[in-house]
C-alpha positions as CSV (number, residue, x, y, z in Angstrom):
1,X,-3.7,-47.2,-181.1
2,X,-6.5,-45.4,-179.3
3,X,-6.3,-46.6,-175.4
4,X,-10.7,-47.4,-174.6
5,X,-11.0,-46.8,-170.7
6,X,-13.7,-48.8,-169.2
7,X,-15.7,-47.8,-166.2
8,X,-17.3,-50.2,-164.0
9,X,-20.0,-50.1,-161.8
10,X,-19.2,-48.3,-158.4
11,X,-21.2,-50.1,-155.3
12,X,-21.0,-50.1,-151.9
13,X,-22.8,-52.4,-149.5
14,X,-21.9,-52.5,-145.7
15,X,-23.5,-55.0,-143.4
16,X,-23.8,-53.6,-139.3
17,X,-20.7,-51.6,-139.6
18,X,-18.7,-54.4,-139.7
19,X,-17.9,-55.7,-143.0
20,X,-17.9,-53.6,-146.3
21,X,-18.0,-54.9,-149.9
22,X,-17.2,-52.4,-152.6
23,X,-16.8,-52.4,-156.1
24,X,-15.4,-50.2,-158.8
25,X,-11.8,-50.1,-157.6
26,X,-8.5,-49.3,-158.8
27,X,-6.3,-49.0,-156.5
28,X,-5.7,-49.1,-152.7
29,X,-3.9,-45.9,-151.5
30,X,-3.2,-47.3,-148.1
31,X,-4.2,-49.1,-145.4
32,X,-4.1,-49.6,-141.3
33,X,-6.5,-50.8,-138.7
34,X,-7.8,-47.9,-138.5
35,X,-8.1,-46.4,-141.8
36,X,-8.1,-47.6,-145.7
37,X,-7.9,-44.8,-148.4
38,X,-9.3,-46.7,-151.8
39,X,-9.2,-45.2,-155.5
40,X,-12.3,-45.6,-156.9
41,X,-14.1,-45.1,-159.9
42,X,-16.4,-42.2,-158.2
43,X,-13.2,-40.7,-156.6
44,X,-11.1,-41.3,-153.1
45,X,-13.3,-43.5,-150.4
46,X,-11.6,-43.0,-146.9
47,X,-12.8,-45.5,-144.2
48,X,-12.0,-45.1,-140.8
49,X,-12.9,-47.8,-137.8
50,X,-11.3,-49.8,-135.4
51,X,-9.6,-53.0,-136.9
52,X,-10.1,-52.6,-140.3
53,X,-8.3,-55.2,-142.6
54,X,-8.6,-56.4,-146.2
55,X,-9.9,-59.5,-146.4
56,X,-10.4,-59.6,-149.7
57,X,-8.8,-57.6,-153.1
58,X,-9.0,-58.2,-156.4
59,X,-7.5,-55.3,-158.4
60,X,-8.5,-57.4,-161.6
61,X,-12.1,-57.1,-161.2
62,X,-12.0,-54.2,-159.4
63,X,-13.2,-55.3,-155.8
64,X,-12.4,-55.2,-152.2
65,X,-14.2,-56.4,-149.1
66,X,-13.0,-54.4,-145.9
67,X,-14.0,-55.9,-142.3
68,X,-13.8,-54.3,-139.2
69,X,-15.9,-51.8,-137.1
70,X,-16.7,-49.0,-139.7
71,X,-16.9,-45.5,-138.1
72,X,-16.9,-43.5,-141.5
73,X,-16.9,-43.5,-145.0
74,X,-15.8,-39.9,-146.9
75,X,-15.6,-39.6,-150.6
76,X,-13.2,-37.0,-152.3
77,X,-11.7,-36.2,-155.4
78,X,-8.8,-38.4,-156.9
79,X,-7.6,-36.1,-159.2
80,X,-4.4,-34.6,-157.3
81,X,-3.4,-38.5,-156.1
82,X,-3.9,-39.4,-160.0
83,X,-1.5,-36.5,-160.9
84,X,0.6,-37.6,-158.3
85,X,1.5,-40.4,-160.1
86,X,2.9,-39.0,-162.9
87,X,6.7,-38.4,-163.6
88,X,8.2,-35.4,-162.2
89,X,9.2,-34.0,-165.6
90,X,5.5,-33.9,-166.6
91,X,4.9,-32.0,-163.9
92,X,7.6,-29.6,-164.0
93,X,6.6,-28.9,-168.0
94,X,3.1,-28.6,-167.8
């Protein structure tokens, strides 16, 4: 049975640097105050403040709202923390 991936819409809308809404998610990487690495549909979104928290995550829908005071968002590719997660031996045979 054929596995359909479905992509939802990535969107990003901050209000004064101080609260973040963001969907498209799938999967929080990590978090502190004062920085939250997310795994996105577009690729890795680092933020980096001052008191940054979750407030709110829903891995089902694929959303997150980050509050805080938001210094800078960075997008980057995801492709070497998706092959991180495989096993070792599919690494080692590739």
């Amino acid at each position: 049975m054929e596995e359909k991936l479905t992509t939802r819409p990535h969107k990003l809308a901050m209000t004064n640097r101080s609260s973040c809404g963001i969907t498209g998610l799938r999967d929080v990487v990590s978090f502190d105050e004062n920085q939250v690495i997310l795994d996105t549909d577009m690729g890795l979104l680092t933020m980096k403040g001052k008191n940054l928290h979750v407030s709110r995550l829903t891995l089902e829908k694929g959303e997150v709202d980050v509050d805080g005071t938001i210094d800078s968002l960075t997008y980057s590719s995801n492709e070497a923390y998706r092959k991180s997660g495989d096993s070792l031996f599919s690494r080692l045979f590739k």
